[in-house]
N, C-alpha and C positions, 0 to 999 in steps of 0.2 A: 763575602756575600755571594759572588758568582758561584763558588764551588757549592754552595749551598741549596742552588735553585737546580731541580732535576729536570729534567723530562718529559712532558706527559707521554705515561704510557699508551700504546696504541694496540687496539684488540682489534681480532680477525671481523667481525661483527662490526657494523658501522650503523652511521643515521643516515644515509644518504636515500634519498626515495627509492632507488631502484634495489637496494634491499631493504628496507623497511617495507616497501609494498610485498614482498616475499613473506615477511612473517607469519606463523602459525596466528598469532592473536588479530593481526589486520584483516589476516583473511577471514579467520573465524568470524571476526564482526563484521565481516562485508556477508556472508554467506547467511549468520545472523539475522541481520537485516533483510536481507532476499525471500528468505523463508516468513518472513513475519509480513510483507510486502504481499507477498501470492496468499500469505494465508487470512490476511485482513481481507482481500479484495474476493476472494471464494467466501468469508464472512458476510460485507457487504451486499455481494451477489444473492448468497442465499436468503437472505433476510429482507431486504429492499424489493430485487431486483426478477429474479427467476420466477420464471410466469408469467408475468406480469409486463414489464419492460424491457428483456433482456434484447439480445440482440440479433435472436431468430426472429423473433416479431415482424421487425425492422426488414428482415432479410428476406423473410416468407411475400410481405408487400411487396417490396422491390422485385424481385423473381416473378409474382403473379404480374404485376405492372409492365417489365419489360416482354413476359410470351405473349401478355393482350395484345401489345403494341406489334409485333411482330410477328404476330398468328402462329405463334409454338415457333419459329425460328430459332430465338435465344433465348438464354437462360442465364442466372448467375453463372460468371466463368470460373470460380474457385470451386471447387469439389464440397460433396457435403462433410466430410470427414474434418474438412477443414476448416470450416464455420462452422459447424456443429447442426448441422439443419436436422440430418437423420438421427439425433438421439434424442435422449431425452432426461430431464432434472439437469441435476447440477453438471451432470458427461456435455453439456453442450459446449460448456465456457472451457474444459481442458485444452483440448489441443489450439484454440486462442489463445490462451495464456501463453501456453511455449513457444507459439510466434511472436509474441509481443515482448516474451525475454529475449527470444533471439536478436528480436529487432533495436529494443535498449541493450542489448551485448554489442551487438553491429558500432551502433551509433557510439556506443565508451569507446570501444576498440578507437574506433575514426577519431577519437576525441586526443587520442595519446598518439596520431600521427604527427612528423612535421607540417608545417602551413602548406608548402608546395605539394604536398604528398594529397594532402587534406581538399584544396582549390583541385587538382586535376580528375578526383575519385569524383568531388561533387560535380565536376564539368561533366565530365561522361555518365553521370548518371543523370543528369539534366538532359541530356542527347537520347538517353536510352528511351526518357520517358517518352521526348516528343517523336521519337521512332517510336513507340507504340502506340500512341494515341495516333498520328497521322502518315503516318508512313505508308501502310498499305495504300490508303487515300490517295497520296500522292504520288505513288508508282504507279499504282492503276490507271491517274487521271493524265499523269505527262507519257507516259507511254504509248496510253490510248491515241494523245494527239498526236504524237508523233508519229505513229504508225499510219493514221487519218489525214494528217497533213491539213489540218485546219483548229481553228480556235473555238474549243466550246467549256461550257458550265460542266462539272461532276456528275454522272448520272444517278437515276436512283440508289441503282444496285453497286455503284462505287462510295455515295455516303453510306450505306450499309454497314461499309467497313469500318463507320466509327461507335455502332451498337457496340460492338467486342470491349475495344479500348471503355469506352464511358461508363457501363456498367462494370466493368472491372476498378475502374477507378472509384466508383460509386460504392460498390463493395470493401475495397481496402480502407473507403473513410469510414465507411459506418464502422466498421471493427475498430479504426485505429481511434475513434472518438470513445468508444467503449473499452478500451483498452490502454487511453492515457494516461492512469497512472501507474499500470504495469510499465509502456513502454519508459514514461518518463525517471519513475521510479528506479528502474536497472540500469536507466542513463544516469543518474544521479548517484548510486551508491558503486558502479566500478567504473563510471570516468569521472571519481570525486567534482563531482558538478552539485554545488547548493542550489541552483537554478532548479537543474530538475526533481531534486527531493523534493522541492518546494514547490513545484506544479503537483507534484503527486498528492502531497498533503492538501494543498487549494482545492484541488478538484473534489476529493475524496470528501473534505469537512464544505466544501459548498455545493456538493449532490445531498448531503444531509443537511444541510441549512435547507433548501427549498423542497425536501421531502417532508421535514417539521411544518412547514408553514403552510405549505398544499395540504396537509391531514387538518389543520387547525379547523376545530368545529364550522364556526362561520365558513371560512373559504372552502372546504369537503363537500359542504352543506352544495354551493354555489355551483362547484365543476360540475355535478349530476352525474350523466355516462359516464365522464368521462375520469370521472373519481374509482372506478371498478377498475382501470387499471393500475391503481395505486394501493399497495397495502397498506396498510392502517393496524396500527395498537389498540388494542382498547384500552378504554380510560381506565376502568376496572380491572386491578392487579389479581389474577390465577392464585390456585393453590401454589405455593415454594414446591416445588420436586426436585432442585438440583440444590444438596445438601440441606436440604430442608429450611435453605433461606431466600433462594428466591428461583424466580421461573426460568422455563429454556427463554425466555423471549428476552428476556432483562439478562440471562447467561450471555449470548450473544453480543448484547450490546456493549455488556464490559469487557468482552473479549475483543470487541472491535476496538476501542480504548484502549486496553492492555496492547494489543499488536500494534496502534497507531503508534504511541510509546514507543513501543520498542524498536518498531523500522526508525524513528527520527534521531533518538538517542544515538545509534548502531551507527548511522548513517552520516551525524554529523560527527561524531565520535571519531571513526576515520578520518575526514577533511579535516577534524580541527589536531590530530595527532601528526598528521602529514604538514601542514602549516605551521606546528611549533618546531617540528622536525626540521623544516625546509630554510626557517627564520634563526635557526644556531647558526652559532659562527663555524669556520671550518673546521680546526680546532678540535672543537665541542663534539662535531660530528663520529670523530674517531676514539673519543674515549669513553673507554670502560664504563666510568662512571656514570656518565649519560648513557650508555646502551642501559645501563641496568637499571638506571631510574625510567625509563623509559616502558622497558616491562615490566616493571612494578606499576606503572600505570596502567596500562594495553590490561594485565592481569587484576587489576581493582575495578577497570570499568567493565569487564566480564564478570564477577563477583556482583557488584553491586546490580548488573542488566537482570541477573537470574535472581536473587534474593529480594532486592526493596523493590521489583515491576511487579514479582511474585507477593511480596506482601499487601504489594498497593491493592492486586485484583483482589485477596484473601479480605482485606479490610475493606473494601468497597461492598465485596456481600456480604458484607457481618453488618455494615451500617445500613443498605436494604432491607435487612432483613430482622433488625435489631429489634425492633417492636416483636416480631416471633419470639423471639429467646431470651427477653425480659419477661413477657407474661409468659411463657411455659415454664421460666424458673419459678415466677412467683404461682403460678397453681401447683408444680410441687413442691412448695415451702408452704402452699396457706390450705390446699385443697379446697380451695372454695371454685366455685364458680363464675366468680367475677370477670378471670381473668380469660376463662374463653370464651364469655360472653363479649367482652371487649373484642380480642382478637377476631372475634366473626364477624364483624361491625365492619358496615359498608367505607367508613370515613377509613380505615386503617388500610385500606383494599385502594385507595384513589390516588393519582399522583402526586397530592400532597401530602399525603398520608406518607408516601416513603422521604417526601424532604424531608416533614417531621421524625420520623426515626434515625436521620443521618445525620441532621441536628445533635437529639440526643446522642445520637453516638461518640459526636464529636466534642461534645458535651461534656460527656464521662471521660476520653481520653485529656481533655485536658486539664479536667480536676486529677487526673491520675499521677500530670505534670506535677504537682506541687507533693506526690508520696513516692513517687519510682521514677529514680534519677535518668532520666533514658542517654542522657547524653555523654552519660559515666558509665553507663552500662555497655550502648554502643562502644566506647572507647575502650572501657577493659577488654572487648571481647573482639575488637582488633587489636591492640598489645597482646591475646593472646594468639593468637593469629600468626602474627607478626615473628610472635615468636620460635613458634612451632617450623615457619620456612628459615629460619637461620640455623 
């Protein structure tokens, strides 16, 4: 029996984190993810935000607030280039963004030090801060006495010294409150932290919770002025101009969808491949076998991220949009006029008008379930798949 038991053999290739975080597929889905993250939150922006709320607004107040206060002395201490003050549309939120990647790149990085390494970086940046907030303050005001030789209160023009510090700190919140789920986001997808994915999702689906509930007629009604700074949908659905099934305004929104998807999939995808990775025995680690069942996976959850996300946003505007292309089929099968007289109709135009066509859509695919095997079909057309890489 001994002579009978081999080996396991051992390939150059391993499971161990620190090359599995190497991998082409790991990375691809981290970068995956990144790009779906910045391109949800420039969705968000446009559609929400830009105009309206964004975070020149905020910044324009602030800046006129502190020259009043200081008869043109100060001003916002970060450049305009940097907040975006001197552009204009969407150019305002770029170069924030790429601080706020930088800043979740910072934060992962710090995340994958040792503890000691971790506790001394946050000590000294602790130190840096309250040297910039009070520092000047307080070289100017022990000095002053020392050289004076008596005991007095700050003077004017040495609290002065804390206009700089305040509105700069004042400044990096208002961006970093408008940029937390960028920052938290890039904390989340490269220093494998679910914490942070999961601020970036909270924040993002409950700036849209109370965006829905401020527009709801009654409460709209209520804000008055101060509802002009909020955009609003109309109730009343537009001509389709994007594929002829439904509008830019509803395109946007399942693209915000389609990208929320895909940053959370991408995202947890990594930490939960790194966690099955991490939980094999040691063993397990070094063989073959598990490297290659491993990307077979990494390479099925890239397949399925691009195909069924793809199919999902495809079949969400056919189910928008289905009352369109049911009555244009039947007026060219009947040539009557019924059918665009229907289709002109206010009720098929209203919010519930499109639940009603996603219904029926949903409707039809599932009577479809009992004539076209889908789940024989999916399977042949992995077995042939399947087959094709062997």
């Amino acid at each position: 029996m001994a002579d009978e038991v081999t080996r396991q053999v051992e390939g150059v290739r391993t499971l161990h984190l620190r090359n599995l975080r190497k991998t082409w597929q790991i990375l691809a889905l981290q970068v995956i993810a990144t790009v779906a993250l910045v391109w949800m939150y420039l969705e968000v922006i446009d559609t929400y935000i830009i105009g309206h709320l964004d975070h020149t607004l905020v910044l324009n107040q602030l800046d006129s607030y502190i020259k009043t206060g200081t008869e043109g002395n100060y001003e916002i201490p970060l450049a305009d280039w940097m907040t975006g003050l001197d552009s204009d549309g969407m150019s305002r939120v770029y170069m924030p963004i790429a601080l706020g990647l930088i800043l979740g790149g910072g934060m992962a990085f710090l995340s994958f030090q040792p503890p000691q390494r971790q506790q001394r970086i946050k000590f000294w940046v602790i130190v840096a801060l309250i040297a910039l907030l009070v520092g000047r303050l307080l070289a100017s005001w022990l000095f002053g006495m020392l050289f004076s030789w008596e005991w007095r209160v700050p003077t004017q023009s040495e609290f002065n010294f804390l206009i700089w510090p305040i509105s700069m700190l004042a400044t990096v919140l208002v961006l970093g409150f408008y940029l937390l789920p960028v920052i938290m986001g890039c904390k989340g997808i490269w220093g494998l932290s679910r914490r942070g994915i999961a601020w970036a999702m909270g924040f993002t689906l409950f700036f849209l919770a109370i965006h829905a509930i401020l527009t709801f007629p009654l409460i709209y009604n209520v804000l008055g002025s101060a509802g002009a700074y909020i955009p609003r949908f109309d109730a009343q659905v537009g001509e389709p101009t994007v594929w002829g099934m439904i509008t830019p305004e509803q395109g946007s929104l399942i693209l915000i969808a389609i990208l929320m998807l895909i940053f959370q999939e991408s995202a947890f995808g990594v930490i939960g491949y790194m966690e099955y990775a991490f939980r094999l025995p040691e063993s397990c680690k070094k063989d073959p076998e598990y490297v290659a069942q491993m990307d077979n996976l990494l390479n099925h959850h890239l397949y399925h991220t691009i195909f069924f996300l793809g199919i999902t946003g495809l079949s969400t505007m056919v189910a928008l949009g289905f009352h369109t292309i049911l009555l244009e089929q039947v007026a060219d099968l009947t040539g009557s006029q019924w059918a665009m007289q229907v289709s002109e109709s206010i009720e098929l135009k209203l919010t519930y008008g499109l639940v009603i066509s996603a219904l029926l859509f949903l409707g039809l695919l599932a009577a479809l379930r009992y004539v076209i095997p889908w789940q024989r079909l999916s399977g042949f057309v992995e077995h042939l798949t399947s087959r094709q890489k062997i």
